[in-house]
GUVEX-623448 format. One record per residue: residue number from 1; x, y, z of N, C-alpha, C, CB in turn; residue in one letter. Coordinates in pm, 1 decimal. Each point is the difference from the previous one (the first is absolute). Glycine has a CB too. Layout:
// GUVEX-623448
    nr       n_xx       n_yy       n_zz      ca_xx      ca_yy      ca_zz       c_xx       c_yy       c_zz      cb_xx      cb_yy      cb_zz   rest
   NUM          X          Y          Z          X          Y          Z          X          Y          Z          X          Y          Z      A
...
END
This chain:
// GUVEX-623448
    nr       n_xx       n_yy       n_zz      ca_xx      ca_yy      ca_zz       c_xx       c_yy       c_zz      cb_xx      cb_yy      cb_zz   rest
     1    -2254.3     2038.7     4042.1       26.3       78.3     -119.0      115.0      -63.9      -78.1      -82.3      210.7      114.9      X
     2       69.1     -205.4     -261.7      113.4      -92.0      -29.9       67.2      101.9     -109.1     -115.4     -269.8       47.7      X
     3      210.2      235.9      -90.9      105.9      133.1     -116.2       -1.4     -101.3     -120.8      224.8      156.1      181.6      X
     4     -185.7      -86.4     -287.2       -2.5      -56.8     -124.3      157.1       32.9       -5.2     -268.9       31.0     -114.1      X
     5      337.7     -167.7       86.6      147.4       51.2      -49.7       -5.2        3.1     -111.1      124.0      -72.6      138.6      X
     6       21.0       97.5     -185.8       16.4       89.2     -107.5        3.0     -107.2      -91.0      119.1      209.0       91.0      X
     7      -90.6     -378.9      -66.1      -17.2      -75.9     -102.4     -157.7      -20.2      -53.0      221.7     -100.8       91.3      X
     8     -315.2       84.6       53.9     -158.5       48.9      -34.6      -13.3      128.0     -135.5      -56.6      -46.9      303.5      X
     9      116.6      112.2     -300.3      -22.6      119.4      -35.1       42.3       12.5     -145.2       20.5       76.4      234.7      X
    10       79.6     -146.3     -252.4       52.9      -36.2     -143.8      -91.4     -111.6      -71.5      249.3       52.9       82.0      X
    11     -261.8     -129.8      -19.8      -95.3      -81.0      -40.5     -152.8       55.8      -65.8      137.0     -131.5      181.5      X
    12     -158.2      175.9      -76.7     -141.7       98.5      -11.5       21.0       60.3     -148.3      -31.7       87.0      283.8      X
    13      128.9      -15.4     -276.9       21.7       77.6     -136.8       44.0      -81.9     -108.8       59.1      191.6      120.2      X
    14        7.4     -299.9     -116.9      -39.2      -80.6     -153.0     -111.1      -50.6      -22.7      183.4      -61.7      -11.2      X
    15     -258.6       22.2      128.2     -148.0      -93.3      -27.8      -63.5      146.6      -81.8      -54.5     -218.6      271.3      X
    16       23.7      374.9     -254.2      -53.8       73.9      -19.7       37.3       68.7     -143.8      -34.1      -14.5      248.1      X
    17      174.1      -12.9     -273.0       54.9       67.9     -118.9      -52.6     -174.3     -112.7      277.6      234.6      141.0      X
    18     -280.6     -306.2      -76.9        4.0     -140.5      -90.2     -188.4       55.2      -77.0      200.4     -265.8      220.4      X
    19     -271.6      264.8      -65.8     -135.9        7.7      -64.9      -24.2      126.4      -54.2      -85.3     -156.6      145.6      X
    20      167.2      220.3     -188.8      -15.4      118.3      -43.4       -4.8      -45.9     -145.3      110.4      149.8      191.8      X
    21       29.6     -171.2     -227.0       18.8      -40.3     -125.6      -92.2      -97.7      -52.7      211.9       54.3       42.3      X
    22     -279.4     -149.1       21.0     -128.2     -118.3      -62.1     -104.7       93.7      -19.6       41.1     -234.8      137.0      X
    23      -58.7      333.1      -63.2     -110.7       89.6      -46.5       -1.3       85.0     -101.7      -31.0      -14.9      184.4      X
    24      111.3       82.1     -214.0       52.1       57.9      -73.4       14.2      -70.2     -145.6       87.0      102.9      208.8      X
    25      -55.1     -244.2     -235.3       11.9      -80.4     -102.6     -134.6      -44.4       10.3      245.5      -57.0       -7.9      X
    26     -334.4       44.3      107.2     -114.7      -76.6      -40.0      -98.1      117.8      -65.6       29.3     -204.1      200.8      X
    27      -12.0      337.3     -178.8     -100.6       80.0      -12.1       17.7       89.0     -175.2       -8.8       12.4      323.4      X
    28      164.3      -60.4     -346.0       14.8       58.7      -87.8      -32.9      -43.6     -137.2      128.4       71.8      154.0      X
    29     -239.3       30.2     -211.9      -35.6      -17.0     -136.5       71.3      -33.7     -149.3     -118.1      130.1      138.4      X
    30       76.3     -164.7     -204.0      119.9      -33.3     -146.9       93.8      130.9      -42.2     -196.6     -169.7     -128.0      X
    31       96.4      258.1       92.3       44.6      160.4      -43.4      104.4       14.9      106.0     -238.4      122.2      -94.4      X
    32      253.5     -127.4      268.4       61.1       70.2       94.8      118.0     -117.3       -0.6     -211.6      155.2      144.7      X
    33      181.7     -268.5     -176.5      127.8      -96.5       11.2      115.1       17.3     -112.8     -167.1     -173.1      102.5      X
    34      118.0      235.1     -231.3       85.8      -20.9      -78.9       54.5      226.6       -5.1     -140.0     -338.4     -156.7      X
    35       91.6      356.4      266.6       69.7      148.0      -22.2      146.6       12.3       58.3     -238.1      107.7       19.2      X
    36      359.1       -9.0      -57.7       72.4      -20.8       51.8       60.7       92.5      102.2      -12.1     -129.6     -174.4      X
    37       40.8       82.5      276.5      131.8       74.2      120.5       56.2      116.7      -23.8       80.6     -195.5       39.8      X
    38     -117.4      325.1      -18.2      108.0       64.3       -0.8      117.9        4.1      107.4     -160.6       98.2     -124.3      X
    39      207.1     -167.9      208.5       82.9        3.0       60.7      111.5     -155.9      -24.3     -179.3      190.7      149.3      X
    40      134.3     -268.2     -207.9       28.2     -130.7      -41.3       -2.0       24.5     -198.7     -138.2     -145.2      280.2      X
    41       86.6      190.4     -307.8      -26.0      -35.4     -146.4      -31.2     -142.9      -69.7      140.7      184.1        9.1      X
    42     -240.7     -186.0       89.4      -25.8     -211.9      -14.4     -135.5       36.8       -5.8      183.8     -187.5      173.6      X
    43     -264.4       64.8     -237.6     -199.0       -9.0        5.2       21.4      -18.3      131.5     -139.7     -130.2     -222.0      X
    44       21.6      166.1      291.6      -95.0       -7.6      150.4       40.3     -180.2        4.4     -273.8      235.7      -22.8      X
    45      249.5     -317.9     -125.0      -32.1     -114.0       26.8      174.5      -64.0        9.0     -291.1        5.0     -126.6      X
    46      412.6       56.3       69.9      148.2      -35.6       -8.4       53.0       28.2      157.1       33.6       74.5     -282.2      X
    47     -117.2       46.1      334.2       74.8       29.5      145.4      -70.7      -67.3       87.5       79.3      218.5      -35.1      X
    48     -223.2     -246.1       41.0      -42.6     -101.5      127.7       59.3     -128.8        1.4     -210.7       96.2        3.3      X
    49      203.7     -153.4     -183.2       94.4     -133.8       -5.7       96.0       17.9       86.7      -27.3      -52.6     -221.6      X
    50      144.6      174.4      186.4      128.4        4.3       63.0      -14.9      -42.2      145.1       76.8      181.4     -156.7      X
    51     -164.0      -71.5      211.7      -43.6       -8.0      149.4       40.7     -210.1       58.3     -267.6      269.0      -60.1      X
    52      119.2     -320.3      -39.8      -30.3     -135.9       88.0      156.9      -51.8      -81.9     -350.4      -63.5       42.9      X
    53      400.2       58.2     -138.6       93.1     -102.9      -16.3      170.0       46.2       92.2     -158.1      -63.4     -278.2      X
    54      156.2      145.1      277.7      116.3       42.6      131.8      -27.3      -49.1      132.5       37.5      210.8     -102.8      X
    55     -194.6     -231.9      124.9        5.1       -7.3       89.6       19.9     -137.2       25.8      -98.4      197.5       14.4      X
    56       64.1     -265.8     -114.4       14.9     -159.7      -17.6      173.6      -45.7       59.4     -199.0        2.6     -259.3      X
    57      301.0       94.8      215.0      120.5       30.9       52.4       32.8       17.1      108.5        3.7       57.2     -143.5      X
    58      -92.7       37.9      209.6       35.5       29.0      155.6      -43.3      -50.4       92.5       25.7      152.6      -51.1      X
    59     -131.6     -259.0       34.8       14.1     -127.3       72.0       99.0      -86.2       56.4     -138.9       23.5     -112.4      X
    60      196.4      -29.1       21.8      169.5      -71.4        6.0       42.6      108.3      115.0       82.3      -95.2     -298.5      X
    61      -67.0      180.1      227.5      173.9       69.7       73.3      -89.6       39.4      197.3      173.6      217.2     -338.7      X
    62     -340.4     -192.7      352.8      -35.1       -6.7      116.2       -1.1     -123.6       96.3      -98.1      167.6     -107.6      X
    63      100.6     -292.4        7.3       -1.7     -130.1       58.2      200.1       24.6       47.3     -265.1     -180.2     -191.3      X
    64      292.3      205.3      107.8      173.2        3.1       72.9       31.3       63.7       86.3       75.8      -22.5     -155.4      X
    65     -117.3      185.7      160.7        4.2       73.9       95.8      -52.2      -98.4      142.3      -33.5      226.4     -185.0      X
    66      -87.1     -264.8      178.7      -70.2      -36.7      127.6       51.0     -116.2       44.6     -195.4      102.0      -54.6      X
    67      292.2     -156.1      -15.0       73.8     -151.3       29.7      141.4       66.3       97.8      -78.2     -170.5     -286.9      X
    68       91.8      339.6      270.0      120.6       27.0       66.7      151.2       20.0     -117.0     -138.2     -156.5      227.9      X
    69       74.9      122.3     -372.1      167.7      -16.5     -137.2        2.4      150.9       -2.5      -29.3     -242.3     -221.9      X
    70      104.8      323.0      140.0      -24.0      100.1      -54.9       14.0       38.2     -154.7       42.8       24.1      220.7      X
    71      -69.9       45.6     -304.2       -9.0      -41.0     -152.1       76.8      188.1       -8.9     -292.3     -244.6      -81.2      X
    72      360.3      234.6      -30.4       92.5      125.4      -40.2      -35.0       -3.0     -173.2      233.8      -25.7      220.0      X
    73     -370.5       46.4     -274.4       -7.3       -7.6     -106.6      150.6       67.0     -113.4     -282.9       -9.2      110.5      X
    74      336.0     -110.8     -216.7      111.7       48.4      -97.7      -90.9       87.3     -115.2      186.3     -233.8       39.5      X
    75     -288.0      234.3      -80.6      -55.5       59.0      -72.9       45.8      139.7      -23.9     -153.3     -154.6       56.2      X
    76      174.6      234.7     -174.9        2.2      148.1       -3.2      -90.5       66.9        7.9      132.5      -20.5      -93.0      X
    77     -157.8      163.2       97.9     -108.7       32.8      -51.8      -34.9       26.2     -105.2        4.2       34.3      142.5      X
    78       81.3      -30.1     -211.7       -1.7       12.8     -164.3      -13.7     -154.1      -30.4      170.1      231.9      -49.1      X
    79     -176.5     -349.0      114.0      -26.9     -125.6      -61.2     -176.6       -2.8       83.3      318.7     -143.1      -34.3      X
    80     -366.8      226.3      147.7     -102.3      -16.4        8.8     -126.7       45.7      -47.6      134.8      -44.9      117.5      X
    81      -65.4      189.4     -221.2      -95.6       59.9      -47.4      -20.0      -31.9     -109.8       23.7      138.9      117.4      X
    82      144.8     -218.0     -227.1      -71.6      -87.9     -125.4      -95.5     -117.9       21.4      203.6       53.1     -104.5      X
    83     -168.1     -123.1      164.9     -105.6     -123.7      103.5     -150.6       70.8       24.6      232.6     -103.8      172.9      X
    84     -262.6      193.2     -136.3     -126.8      107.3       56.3      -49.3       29.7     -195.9      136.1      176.2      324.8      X
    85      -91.6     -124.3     -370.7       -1.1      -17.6     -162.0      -81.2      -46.6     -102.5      158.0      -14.1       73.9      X
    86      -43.7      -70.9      -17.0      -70.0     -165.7     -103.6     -152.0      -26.4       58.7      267.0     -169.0      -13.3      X
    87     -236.6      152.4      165.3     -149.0      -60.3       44.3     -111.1       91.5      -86.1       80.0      -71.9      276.4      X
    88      -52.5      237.1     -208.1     -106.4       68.8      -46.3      -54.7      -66.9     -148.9      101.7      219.7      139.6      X
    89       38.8     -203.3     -219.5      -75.6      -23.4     -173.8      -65.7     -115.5      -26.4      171.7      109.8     -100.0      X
    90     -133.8     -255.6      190.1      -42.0     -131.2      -54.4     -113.8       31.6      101.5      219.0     -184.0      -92.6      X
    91     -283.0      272.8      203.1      -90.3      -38.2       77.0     -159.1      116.1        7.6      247.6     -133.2      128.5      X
    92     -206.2      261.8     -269.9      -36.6       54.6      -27.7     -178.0      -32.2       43.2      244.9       42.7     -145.8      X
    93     -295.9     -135.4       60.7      -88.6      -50.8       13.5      -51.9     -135.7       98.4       48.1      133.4     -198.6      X
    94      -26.2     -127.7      305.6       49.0      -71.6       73.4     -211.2      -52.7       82.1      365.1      154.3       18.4      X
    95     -376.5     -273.7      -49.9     -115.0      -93.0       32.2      -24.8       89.5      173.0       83.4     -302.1     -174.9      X
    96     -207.6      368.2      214.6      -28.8       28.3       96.8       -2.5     -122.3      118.7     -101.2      186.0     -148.8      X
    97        8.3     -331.4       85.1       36.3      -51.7      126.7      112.4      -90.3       49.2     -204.4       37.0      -18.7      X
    98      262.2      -41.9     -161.1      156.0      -66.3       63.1       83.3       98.7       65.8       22.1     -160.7     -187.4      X
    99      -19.8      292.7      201.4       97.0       92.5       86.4     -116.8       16.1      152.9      160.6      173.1     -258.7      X
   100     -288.3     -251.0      328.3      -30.5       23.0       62.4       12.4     -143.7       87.4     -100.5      214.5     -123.2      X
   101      137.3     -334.4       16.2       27.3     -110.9       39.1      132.6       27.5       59.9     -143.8     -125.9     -160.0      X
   102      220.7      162.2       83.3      183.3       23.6       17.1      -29.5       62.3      142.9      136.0       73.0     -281.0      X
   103     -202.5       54.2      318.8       46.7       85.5       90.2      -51.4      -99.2      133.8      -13.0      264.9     -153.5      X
   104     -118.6     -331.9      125.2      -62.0      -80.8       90.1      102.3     -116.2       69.9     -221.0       54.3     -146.7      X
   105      324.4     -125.1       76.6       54.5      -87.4      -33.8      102.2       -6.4      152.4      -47.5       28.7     -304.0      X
   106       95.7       56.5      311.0      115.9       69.8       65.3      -18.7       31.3      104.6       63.9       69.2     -152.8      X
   107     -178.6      -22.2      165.0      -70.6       77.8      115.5      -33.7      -48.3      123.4      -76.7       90.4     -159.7      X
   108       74.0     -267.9      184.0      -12.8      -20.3      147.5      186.1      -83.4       48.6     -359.8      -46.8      -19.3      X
   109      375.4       33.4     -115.9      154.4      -26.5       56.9       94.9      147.7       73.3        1.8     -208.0     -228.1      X
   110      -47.4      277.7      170.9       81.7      110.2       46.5      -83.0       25.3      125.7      100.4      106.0     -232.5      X
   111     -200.3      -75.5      260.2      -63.4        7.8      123.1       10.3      -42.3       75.1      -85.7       34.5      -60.9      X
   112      132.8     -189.9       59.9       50.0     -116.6      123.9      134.4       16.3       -1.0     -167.6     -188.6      -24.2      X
   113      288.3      285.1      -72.3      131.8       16.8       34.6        9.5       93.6      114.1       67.9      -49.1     -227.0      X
   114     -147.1      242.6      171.9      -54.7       57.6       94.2      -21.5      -36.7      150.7      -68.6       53.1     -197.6      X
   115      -43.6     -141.9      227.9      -85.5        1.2       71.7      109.5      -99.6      114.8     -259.8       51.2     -185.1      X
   116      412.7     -115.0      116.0       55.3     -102.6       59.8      138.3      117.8       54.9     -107.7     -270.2     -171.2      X
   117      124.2      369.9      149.6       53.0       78.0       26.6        8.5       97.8      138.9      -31.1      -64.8     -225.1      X
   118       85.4       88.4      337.3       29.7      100.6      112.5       48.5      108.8      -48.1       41.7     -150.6      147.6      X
   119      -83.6      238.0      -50.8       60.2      149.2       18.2      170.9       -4.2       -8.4     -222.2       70.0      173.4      X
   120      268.9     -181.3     -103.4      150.1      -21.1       20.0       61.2      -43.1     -143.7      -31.8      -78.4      262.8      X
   121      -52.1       21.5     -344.4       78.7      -72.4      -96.0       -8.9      143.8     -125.3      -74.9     -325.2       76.4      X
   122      -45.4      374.0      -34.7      -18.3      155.4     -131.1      148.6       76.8        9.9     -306.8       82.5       53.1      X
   123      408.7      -61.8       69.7       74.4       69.7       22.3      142.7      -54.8      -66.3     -157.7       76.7      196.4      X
   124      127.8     -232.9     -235.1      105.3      -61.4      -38.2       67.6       28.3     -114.6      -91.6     -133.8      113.4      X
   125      209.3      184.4     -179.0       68.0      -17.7     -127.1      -66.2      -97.9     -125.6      200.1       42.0      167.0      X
   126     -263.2       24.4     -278.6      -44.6      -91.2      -52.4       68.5       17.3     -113.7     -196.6      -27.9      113.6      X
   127      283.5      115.7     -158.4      102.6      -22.2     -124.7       35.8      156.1      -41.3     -115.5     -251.8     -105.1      X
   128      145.6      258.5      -43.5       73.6      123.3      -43.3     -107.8       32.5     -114.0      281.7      -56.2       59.6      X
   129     -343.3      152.3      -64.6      -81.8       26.0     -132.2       -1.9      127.7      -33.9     -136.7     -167.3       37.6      X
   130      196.0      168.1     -173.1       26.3      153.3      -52.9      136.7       41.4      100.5     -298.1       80.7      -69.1      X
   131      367.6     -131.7       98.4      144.6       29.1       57.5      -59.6       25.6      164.2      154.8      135.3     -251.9      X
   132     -280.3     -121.1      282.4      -56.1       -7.6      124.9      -39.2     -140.1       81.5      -69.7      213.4      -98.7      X
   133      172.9     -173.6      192.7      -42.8      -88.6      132.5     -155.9       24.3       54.2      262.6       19.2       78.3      X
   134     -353.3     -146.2     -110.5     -133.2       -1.3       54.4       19.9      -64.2      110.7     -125.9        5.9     -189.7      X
   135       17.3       17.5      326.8      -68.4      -97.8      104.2     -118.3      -75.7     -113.9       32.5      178.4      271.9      X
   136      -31.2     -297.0     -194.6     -138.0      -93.2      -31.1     -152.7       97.3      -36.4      119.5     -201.3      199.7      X
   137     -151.0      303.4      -72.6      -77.0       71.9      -18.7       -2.6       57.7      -84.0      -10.9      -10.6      143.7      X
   138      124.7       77.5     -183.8      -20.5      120.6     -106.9       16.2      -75.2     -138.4      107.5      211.0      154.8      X
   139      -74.6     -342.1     -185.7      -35.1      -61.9     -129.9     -132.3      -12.9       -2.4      192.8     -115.0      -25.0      X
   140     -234.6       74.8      147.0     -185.2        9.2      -16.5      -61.7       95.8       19.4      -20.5     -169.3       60.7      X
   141       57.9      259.5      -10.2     -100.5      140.6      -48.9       64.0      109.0     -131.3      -79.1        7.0      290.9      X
   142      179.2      -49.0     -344.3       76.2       62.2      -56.4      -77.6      -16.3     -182.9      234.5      -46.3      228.8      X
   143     -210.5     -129.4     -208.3       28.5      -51.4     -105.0     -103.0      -62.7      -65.9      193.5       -6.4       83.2      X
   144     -241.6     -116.4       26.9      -89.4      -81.3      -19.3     -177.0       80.9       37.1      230.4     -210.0       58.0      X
   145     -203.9      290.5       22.3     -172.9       72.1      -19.5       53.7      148.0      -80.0     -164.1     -100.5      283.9      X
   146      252.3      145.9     -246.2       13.5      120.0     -141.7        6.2       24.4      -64.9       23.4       30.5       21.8      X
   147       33.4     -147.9     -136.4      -34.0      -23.1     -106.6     -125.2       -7.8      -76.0      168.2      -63.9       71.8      X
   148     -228.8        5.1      -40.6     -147.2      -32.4       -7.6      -31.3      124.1       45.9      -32.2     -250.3       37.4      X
   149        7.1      349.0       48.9      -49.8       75.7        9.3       31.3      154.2      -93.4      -26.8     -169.1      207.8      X
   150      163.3      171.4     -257.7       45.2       98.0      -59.3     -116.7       -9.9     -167.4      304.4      -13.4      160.1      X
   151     -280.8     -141.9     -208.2      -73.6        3.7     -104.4     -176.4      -20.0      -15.7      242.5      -67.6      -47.5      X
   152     -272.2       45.4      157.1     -115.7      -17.7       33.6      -31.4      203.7        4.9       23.0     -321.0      152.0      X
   153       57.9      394.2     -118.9      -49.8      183.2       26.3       40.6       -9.8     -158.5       76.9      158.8      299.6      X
   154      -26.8     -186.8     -367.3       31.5       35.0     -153.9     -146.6      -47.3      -53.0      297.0      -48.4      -27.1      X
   155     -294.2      -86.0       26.8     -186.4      -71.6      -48.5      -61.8      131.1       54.8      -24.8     -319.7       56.3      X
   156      -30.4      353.0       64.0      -88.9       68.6       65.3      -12.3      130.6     -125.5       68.2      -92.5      293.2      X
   157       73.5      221.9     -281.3      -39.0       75.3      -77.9      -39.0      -17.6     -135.3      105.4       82.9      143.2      X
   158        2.4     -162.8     -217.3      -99.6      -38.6     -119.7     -129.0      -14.3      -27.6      145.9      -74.0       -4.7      X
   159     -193.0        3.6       70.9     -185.4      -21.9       20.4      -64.4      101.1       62.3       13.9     -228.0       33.0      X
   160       33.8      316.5       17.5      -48.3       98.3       55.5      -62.4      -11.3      125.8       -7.0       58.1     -201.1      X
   161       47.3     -196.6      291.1      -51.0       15.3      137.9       70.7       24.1      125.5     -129.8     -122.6     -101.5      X
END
């Protein structure tokens, strides 16, 4: 009998939140792409962008984590939500398969950071975010699949599924 650890398990859940979001962008119609968020106030098509091009970001900071560095983003949140902003407005209309290329892009590098990762190293100090001390783990279930998943339930109600 064998156990799934908890890095299995994190893993599991980005491969699942990742193909969530490709489905979700692949299925979505013109009319449903350009409707907008009520919880974001962005098009369907400005917040999935957001989704794959952040995530294009958190590649990096998981490749560091899994190397053992730790990262203490200086960013505000008031410098992350003008940044969040801009994208929405310049990404309003945002090319379905270049945000399915973007999200695709990212997606087995981060999987081989994941997948290079122990139970021992999830417990490790991985920096300061939002004045909070994270473990490794909880940047990756926190950050890197919750993210994606928070706006992925925003897409969902909008479209009504």
């Amino acid at each position: 009998m064998s156990t799934t650890t908890r890095a299995e398990e994190l893993t599991a859940q980005f491969e699942k939140v990742n193909a969530e979001a490709a489905a979700i962008i692949e299925d979505c119609g013109a009319e449903d792409w350009s409707r907008t968020t009520a919880a974001e106030g962005w098009t369907v098509a400005a917040t999935a962008h957001h989704i794959a091009s952040v995530q294009q970001r958190f590649a990096s900071l998981v490749g560091m984590l899994a190397a053992g560095e730790t990262f203490s983003p200086t960013m505000t949140m008031d410098q992350v939500h003008a940044q969040n902003a801009r994208h929405a407005r310049e990404y309003a209309a945002a090319d379905k398969g270049e945000t399915l290329e973007l999200l695709h892009a990212s997606r087995d590098e981060i999987l081989g950071h994941f997948r290079a990762l122990t139970d021992d190293a999830l417990e490790r100090h991985a920096g300061t975010f939002g004045g909070n001390d994270l473990t490794v783990g909880q940047v990756l279930e926190n950050i890197i699949i919750g993210h994606p998943r928070d706006h992925l339930a925003s897409i969902r109600e909008t479209l009504g599924d």
